[in-house]
N, C-alpha and C positions, 0 to 999 in steps of 0.2 A: 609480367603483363604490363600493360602500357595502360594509360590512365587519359584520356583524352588530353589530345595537345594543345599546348596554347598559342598563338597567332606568334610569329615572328618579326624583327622587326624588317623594313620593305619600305617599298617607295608610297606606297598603297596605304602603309600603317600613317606614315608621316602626312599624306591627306587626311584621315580619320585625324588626328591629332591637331591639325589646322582647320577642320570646318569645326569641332568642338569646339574653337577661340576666336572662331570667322566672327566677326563684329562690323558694319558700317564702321568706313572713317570718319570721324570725326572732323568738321571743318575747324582750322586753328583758329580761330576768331568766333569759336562758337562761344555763348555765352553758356558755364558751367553749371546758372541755375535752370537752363531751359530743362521741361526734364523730355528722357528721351524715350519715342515709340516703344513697346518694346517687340522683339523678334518674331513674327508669328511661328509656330513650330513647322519644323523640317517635313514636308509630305514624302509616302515613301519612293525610293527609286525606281522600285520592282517590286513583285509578289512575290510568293512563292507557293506554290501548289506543289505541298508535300504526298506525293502516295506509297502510303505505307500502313502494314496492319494498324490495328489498334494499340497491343501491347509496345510497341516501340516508337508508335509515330509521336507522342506527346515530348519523349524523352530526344528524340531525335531535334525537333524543332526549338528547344528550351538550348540544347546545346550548339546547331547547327552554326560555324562559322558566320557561312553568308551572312545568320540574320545581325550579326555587328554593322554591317554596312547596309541595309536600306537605307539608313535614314540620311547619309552622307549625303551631302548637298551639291558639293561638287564630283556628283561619281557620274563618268561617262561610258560609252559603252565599251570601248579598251579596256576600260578596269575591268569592268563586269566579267568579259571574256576573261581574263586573266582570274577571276576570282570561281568561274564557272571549272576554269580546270583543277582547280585545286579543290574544287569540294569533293570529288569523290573518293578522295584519301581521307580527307576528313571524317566524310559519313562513314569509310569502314572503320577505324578508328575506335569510333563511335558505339559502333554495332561490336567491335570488338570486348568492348568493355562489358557488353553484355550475354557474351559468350556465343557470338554468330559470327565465326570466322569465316565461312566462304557465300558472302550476300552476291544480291547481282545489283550494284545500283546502275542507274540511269539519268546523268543530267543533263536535259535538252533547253538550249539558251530561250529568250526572246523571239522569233522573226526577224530576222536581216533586215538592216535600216535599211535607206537608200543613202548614198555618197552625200547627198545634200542632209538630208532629214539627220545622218548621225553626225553631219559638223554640226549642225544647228544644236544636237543633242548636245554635244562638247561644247559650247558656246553658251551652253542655259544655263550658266550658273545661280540661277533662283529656283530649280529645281521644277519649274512648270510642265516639263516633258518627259512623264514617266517613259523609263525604259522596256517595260511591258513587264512578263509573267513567266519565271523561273519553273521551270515543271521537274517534278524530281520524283523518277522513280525507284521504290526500294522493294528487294525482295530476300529478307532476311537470313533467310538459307534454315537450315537446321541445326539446332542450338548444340552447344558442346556442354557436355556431364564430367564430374568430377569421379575422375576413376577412382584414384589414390590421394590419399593425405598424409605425410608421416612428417614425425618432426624426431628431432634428434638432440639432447645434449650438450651440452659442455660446462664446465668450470664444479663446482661442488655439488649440485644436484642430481650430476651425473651418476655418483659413484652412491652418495651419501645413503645408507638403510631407512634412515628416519622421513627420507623425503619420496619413500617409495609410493605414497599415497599419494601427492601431487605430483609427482612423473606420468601415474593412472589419469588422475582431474584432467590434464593438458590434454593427454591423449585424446579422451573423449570431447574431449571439447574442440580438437582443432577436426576431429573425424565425423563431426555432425555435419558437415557440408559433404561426406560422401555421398554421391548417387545423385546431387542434387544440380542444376544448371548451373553452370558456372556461369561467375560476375564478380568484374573488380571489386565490387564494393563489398558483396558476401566475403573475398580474400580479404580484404580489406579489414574488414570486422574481424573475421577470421585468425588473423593473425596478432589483432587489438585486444581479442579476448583469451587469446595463449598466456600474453606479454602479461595480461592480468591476474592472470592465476599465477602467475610465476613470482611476481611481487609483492601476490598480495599475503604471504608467508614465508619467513627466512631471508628472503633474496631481496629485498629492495630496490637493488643497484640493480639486477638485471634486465635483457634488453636483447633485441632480437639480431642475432650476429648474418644472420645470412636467410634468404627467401628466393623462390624458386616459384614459378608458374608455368611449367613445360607443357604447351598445346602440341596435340596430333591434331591438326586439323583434317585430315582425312577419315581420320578413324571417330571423329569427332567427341576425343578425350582429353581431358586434362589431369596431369599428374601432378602434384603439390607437396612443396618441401619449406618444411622451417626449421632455422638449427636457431636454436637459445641458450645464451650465454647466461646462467643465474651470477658468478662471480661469487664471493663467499658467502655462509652464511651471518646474518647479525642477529643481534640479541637485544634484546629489553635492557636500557639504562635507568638511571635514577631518575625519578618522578618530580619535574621541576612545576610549580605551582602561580600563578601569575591570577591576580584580581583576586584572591580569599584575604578582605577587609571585617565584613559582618561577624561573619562563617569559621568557624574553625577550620583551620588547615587540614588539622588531621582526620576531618571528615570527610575534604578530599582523596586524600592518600586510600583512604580504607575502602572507599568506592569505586576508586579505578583498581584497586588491589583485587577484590572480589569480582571484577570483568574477568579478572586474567590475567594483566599487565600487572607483573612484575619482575624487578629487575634480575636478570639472569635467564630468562624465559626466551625462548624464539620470538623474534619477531611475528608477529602476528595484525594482519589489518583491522581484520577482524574483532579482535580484542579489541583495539582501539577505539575503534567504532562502537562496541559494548560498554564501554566504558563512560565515552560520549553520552550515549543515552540513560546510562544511568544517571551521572549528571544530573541532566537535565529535567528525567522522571522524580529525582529527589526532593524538587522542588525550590529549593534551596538558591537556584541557579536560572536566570531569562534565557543563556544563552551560554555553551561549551564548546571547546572544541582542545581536541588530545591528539597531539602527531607526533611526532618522531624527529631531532635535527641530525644532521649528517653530524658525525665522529669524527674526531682527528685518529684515532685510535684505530678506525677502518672494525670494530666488531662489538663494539655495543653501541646505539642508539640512545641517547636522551630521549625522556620522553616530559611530553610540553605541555602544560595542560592550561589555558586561556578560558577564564572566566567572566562572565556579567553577572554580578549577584541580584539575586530579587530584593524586594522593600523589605525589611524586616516583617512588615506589619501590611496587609491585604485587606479589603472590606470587598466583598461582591455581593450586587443585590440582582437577583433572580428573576425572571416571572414565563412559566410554563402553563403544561396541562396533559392531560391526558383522558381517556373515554372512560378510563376506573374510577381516576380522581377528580376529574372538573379540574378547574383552573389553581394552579399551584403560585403560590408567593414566597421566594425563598431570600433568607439574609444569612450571608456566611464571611466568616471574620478568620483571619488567621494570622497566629504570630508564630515566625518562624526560631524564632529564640527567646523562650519565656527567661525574663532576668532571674539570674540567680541561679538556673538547673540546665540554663541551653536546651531545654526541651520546645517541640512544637507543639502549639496548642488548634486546633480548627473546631471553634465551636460555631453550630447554626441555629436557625430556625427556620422551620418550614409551615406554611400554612397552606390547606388542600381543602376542598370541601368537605371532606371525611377524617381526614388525619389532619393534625395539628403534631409537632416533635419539635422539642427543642434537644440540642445533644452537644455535647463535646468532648475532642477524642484527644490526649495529649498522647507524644513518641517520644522516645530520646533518641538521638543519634544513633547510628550505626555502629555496632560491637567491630574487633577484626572479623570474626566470623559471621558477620550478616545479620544479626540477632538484635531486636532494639526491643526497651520496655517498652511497654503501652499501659494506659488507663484509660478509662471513657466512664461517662454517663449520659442516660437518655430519658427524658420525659415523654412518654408518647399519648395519646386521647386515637381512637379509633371507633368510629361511630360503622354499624354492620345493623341493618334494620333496627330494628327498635332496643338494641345492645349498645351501650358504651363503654368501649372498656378504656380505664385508666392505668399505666404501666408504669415502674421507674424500672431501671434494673443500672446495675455497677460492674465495672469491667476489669480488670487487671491482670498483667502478665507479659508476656513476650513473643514476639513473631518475630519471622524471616521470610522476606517476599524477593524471590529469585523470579530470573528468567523463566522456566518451566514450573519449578514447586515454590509453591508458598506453603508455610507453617505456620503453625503457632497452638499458645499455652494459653490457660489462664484462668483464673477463679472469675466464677459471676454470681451477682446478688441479684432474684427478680423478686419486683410485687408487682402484683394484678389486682385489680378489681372490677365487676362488670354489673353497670347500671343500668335495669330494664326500665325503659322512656314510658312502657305502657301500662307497667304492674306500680311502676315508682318507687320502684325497693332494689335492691342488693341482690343477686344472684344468692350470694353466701353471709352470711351472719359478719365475717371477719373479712379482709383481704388476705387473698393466699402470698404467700412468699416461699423462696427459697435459695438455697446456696449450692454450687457444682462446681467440681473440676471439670475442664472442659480440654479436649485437641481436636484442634481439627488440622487437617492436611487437602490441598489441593494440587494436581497435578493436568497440565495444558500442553498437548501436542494437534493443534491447530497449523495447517499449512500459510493462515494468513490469520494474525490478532484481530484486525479490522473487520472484514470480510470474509469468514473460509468458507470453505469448498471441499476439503477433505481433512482428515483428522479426527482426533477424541478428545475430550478432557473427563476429570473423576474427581469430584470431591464429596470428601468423607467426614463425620463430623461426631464424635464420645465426646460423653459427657454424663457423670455420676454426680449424684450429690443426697443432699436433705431438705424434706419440706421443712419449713418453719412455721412457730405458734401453737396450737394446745398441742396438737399432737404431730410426731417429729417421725417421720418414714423415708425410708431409703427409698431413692428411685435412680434408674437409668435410662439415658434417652441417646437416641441416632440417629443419624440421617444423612442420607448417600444422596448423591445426583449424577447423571453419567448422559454429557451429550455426544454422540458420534455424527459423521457426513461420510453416506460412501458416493464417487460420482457415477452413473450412470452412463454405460453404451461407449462406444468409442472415445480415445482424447482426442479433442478438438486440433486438427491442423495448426500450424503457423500459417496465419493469413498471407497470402504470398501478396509479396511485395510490388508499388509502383518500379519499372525499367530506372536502374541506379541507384535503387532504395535498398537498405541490406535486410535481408532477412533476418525476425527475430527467431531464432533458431533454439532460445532458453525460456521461451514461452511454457506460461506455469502448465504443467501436463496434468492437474487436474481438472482442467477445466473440460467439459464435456460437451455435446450437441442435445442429450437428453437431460442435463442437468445433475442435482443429487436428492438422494434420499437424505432428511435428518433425522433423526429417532433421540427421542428426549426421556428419559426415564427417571423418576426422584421417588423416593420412599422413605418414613419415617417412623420412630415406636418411642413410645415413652415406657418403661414398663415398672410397676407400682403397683401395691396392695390396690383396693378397686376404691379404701376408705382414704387415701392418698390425696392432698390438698394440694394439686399440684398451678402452680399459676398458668393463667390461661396464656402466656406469651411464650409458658414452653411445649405448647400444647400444638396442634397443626389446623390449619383451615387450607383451600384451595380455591381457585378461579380467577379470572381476570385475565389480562393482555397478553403474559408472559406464563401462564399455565394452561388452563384449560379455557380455551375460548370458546363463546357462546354464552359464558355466563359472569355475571359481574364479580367484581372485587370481592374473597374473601366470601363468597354465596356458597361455597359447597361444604360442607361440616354435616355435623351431629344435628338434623331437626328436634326441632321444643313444640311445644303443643300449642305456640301462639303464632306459628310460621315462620319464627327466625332459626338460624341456624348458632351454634355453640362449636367451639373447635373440640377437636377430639386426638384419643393418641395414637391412633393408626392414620397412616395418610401412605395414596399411593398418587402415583401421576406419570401418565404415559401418554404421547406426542408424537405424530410422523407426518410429516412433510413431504411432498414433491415440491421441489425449489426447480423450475426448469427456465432457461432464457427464454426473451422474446423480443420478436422485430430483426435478429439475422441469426443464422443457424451456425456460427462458430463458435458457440458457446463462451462470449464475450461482450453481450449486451450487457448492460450496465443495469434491464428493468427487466427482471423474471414473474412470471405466472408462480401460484403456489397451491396447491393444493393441501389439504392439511385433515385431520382427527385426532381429538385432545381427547382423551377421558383423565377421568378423579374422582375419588373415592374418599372420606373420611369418615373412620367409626370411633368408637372406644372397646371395641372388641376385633381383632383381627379377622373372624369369621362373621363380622357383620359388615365387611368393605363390599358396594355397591358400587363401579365407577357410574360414573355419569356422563355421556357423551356428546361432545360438539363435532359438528361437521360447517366446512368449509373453502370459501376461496378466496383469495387474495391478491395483492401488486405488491414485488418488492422493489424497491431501488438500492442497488449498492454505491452511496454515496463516497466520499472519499474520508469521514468521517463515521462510517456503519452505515448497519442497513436499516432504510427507512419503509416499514410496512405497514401494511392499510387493510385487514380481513374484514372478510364479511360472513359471523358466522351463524351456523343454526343451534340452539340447545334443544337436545332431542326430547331433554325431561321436561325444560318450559315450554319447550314449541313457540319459541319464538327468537327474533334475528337482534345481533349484537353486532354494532362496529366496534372494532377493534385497530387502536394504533399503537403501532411501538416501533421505538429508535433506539438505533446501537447494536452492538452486542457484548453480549458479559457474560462471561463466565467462572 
């Protein structure tokens, strides 16, 4: 297929090329500081009155020949004749690219000068005497469909068992233009996005050996052929390391290792790119980047990996809010190599109308297996009606935070105490304490981290341990969370494209017209003799922004006979959304309607759970950062309305 052509050169071009440099001369005896007029601009020669559909007339005019030369100053009407025969090879051309092989155009000149009026016209080189109005009719015919797509083979990919999965990728990928109107520029893409699959595993070097775009324009079909050359396969070389000054090298190496890339492995883009961002999620790094240089060897790949290291040492000061907590002040410090152990340390401080926490978490480096220790402590103050409770608790152990599953271990120390503002006494005689082995496990199959649309995540949380102080009892506690998205109603089309514009043909297919359902489910049990001191920070409360709305921060627990609430060891909480677009119906608006119902329940008896329900409406935006929401909801137990904002998403 032909691509619209480009002007030749002519006697015609060589005038365009001299009125572009057309200047008054200059008298030699001019003085150089005079300064001089400057040009008024070229008025045009002709119109043009293009008639043609809609879908094609914008695309036609943007590329038409003619419109090069209105503005030629010295174009008289000989040229124009001569430029008028040539347009209507041009315009099909044109229309060709857009899959309308048999158009009917029509281009009818000006009005005949008279013998006097077109010398004067050749004679006006100041351009004062337009030539009049171009009329150009188009009738694009009927568009031609893409019968057949196949592509074919050669060099190792061909034959190769292990590359059978991506011989499948290409396929499908070169045969989503089937059925659909052909346009150079869908082939185009078309064949751009074969090339890519092809390289972007095993084959680097490969490259598109032959292409084909056979029209029947009668039958109004097109048949399409790609042959692709992979050339051999390469493999992963040794991991060469450039900017690790601060930073331990081999903190490097073990981080691109756990992407994938290692040596001896298939090339992989992918990987690479995995590796990238770990990098850079490590913290450790402003800025990464891992490729691959060409071999003399022709079969293993070096792999490259260009570093900007962060500051040792971070201070960021904060200042938020939220409709749970009023206005938040936060200070947070971080050293990325504490001297002497190379661990990271990020302690903060955060001040909120209700909470107050000061905390900090030290890591060590990454094990070969992904494994790093941890330690933390946290001081937290939590004011909930006429309740303050003060907490410390101690952390230690080890985690592993992967792509999909994060893990982790670890022993923890709590104490609680809770101070009633109105009685001016202590809940309890003592503060409660206690000690747990703790795992939790999370797992994330989200179609989009930022923003999804379809997908589930599950996280699970044991933990056994002992109360501490007079008296010493076992208890066990759990807690599950599990959010899903299904979309709703048909997948949303590929928005079809501006005439020349290629189709996005890999548009995400969960996106929908009626949007999705989310369903949010968490549950929790502490379970323990009833005489069991257990701290109230291992204990459950519910409500606020990001559970049950309608009702504030931490409002839904255990009632006390002075109208506060007390957390308790049973805790349920269940959430469903209509998340639907709005403002255009390709399920691609960036500001969705929501519809929503939260209930939550906390007892200290499993047969005393009561949820509580909110109902509601809301605006989301999916910014490019998460999603920014704005409910407005009712509590059906207070009878009365809650705004509600929350940003992000986390899971």
């Amino acid at each position: 297929m032909v691509a619209p052509a480009a002007a030749t050169a002519s006697p015609l071009q060589d005038a365009v090329d001299a009125a572009e440099a057309d200047t008054p001369a200059a008298p030699a005896a001019r003085d150089r500081t005079t300064p001089r007029t400057p040009r008024p601009p070229a008025a045009p020669r002709f119109e043009i009155d293009l008639q043609a559909p809609d879908e094609v007339r914008e695309f036609l005019l943007r590329h038409l020949e003619l419109q090069r030369f209105r503005l030629l100053r010295n174009l008289d009407a000989n040229e124009l004749d001569r430029l008028l025969a040539a347009a209507p090879a041009n315009l099909r051309e044109l229309l060709a690219t857009l899959g309308h092989f048999s158009p009917v155009v029509d281009v009818i000149g000006p009005p005949a000068l008279t013998a006097a009026a077109d010398a004067a016209a050749s004679n006006d080189t100041s351009g004062s005497r337009p030539l009049g109005t171009v009329t150009i009719r188009v009738s694009p015919g009927p568009v031609t469909r893409v019968a057949t797509v196949n592509v074919s083979f050669v060099g190792d990919i061909a034959t190769a068992p292990e590359a059978a999965g991506q011989r499948e990728a290409i396929q499908f990928e070169v045969r989503l233009m089937q059925g659909l109107p052909f346009s150079q520029t869908d082939w185009d893409r078309t064949k751009d996005a074969a090339l890519r699959a092809l390289i972007a595993r095993r084959y680097p070097a490969g490259r598109v050996q032959n292409s084909l775009a056979d029209i029947d324009a009668d039958n109004r079909q097109a048949n399409l052929y790609i042959e692709l050359d992979s050339g051999r396969a390469m493999r992963m070389g040794d991991v060469m390391v450039e900017g690790a000054q601060r930073y331990d090298k081999t903190t490097v190496e073990r981080l691109v290792r756990l992407a994938g890339v290692v040596p001896g492995s298939d090339y992989d883009l992918a990987q690479l790119q995995a590796a990238q961002q770990r990098l850079i999620e490590s913290g450790y790094y402003d800025s990464a980047f891992v490729f691959v240089e060409p071999s003399m060897d022709g079969e293993s790949l070096p792999v490259k990996v260009q570093l900007r290291e962060s500051l040792r040492q971070k201070l960021v000061l904060g200042v938020g809010g939220s409709t749970d907590s009023g206005a938040r002040l936060s200070i947070e410090h971080t050293h990325h190599s504490v001297p002497g152990i190379g661990w990271r340390a990020v302690s903060a401080l955060k001040v909120e109308r209700v909470d107050q926490l000061l905390s900090t978490d030290w890591s060590s480096p990454p094990s070969n297996d992904g494994w790093r220790w941890i330690a933390g402590g946290r001081l937290l103050q939590e004011q909930d009606d006429f309740n303050i409770t003060t907490s410390q608790r101690l952390r230690a152990g080890q985690s592993q935070d992967g792509i999909e599953y994060d893990r982790s271990f670890y022993l923890q120390y709590d104490r609680a105490s809770v101070f009633n503002e109105a009685t001016q006494t202590l809940r309890t005689a003592e503060a409660n304490s206690s000690i747990t082995a703790n795992y939790a496990w999370t797992r994330r199959r989200f179609d989009d981290p930022i923003s999804p649309h379809a997908g589930h995540g599950l996280a699970v949380e044991l933990g056994a341990g002992y109360t501490l102080g007079t008296t010493r009892l076992p208890f066990a506690r759990t807690r599950a969370r599990w959010l899903g998205y299904w979309p709703l109603g048909d997948r949303s089309p590929p928005p079809e494209p501006k005439p020349g514009e290629a189709r996005d043909l890999n548009v995400s297919t969960t996106r929908t017209n009626q949007g999705r359902l989310a369903l949010r489910v968490e549950g929790g049990a502490v379970l323990a003799k009833r005489s069991a001191a257990i701290p109230d920070t291992q204990l459950f409360l519910t409500g606020g922004d990001a559970t049950v709305r309608g009702y504030g921060l931490r409002d839904i627990g255990v009632p006390q006979a002075d109208g506060s609430v007390l957390p308790g060891r049973f805790k349920g909480v269940v959430s469903l959304e209509w998340q639907r677009p709005i403002f255009n119906a390709d399920g691609r608006s960036p500001v969705e309607s929501v519809l929503f119902i939260d209930g939550g329940a906390v007892a200290d008896r499993a047969g005393d759970l009561k949820p509580l329900w909110g109902v509601g409406t809301g605006v989301r935006y999916n910014s490019p950062v998460g999603p920014l929401q704005l409910d407005l909801a009712y509590g059906l137990e207070t009878k009365r309305l809650r705004l509600h904002l929350n940003v992000g998403f986390t899971f």
